[in-house]
N, C-alpha and C positions, 0 to 999 in steps of 0.2 A: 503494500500500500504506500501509497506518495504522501510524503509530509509537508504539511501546509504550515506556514509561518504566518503570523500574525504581524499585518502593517503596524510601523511602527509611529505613534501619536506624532505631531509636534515638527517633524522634517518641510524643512522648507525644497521647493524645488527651485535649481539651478538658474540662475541668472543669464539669459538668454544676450547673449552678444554679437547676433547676427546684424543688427540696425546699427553698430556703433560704425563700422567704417561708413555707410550714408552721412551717419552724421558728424566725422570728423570731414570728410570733404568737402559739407555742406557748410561746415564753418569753415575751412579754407578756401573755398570760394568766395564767402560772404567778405573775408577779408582782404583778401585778393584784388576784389570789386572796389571795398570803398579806400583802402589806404590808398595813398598819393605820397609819390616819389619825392625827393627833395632834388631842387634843384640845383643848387652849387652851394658847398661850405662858404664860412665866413672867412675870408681872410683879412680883415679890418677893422679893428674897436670901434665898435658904432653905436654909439649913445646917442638916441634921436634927443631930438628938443621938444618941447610940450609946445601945443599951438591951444588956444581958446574955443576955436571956431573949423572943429574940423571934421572931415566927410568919408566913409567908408566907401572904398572902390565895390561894384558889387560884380563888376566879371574879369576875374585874373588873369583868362587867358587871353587878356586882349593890354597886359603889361608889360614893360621889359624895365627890369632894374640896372639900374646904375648902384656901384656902392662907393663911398666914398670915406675916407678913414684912416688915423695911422696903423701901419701895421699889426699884425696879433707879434706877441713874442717868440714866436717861431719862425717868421718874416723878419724881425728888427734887423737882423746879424746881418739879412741878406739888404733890404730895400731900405733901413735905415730907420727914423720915427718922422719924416716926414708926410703929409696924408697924399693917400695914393688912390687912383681909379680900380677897382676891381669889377670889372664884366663877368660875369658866368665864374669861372672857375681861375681866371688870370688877371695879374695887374695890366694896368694897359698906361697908356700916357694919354694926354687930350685929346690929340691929333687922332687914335684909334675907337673914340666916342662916334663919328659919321658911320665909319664903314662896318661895325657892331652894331649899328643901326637898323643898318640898310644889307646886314646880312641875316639878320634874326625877323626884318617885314616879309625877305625874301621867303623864310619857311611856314611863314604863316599863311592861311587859307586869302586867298586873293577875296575874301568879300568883307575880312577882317583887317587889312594889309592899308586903310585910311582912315582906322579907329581906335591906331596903337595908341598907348598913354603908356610915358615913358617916366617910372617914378624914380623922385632920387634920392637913398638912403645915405642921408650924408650924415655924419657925427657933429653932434653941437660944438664941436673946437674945431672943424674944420674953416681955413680962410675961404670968404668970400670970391678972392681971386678965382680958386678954381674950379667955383661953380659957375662964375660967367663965363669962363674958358666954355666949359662944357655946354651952356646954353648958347653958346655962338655955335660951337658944334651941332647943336642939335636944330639951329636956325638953319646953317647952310644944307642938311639932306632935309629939310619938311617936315620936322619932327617937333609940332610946334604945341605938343597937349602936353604940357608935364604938370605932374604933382610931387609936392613936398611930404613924404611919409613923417609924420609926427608921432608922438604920445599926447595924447586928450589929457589937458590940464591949463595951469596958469604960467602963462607967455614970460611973466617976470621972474621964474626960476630960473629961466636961462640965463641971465645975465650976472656975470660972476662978480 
């Protein structure tokens, strides 16, 4: 005769793990989708200045940054502590403000390529001089919509 066992109370059953690879994809997809790349490191101490009266851009990709700054201390040894142009990922000099211009309208979509707004992340110690360099620069290729990126606050902090 066959011996019958008795179930035993209380056992949970097995934790079923077939839906977990969906769902780890499903969240690397989701992540995949919304992260956004960075665009080039900082090579420049860049302490905006505070403005009173100021306006959030509402479509980015219709920007190009200029950045303007002394050095970070990993530059000083090489370019010095004077404030220097950074485009994209390089320093550059005045004279390469047009043709950085007028190569970055090039890759953008031709119905966006007369709506650039070209902003300019300058450090609050930075001289006057070689912002007007840069906005002759940006006079002679048609590059005539800039804004000044700030910090929302009171305009009289800036002044030391």
């Amino acid at each position: 005769m066959a011996k019958f066992t008795k179930k035993k109370d209380g056992d949970l059953p097995a934790v079923s793990t077939a839906s977990l690879p969906d769902i780890v994809f499903m969240l690397l997809f989701f992540f995949m989708t919304v992260t956004t790349m960075k665009d080039s490191s900082l090579m420049v101490e860049n302490v905006l200045p505070n403005a009173s009266e100021v306006k959030k851009l509402e479509k980015k990709d219709r920007v190009l940054y200029i950045y303007v700054g002394t050095p970070t201390r990993d530059y000083q040894k090489v370019f010095g502590t004077e404030p220097k142009i950074q485009l994209n990922d390089k320093f550059a000099n005045v004279t390469d403000v047009g043709d950085f211009i007028l190569e970055e309208r090039a890759k953008k979509p031709q119905e966006l390529q007369n709506v650039l707004t070209t902003a300019l992340k300058v450090d609050k110690n930075a001289s006057m001089g070689v912002i007007s360099d840069i906005k002759l620069e940006l006079r002679k290729v048609n590059a005539l919509k800039v804004n000044y990126t700030t910090y929302e606050g009171d305009a009289f902090r800036n002044i030391q």
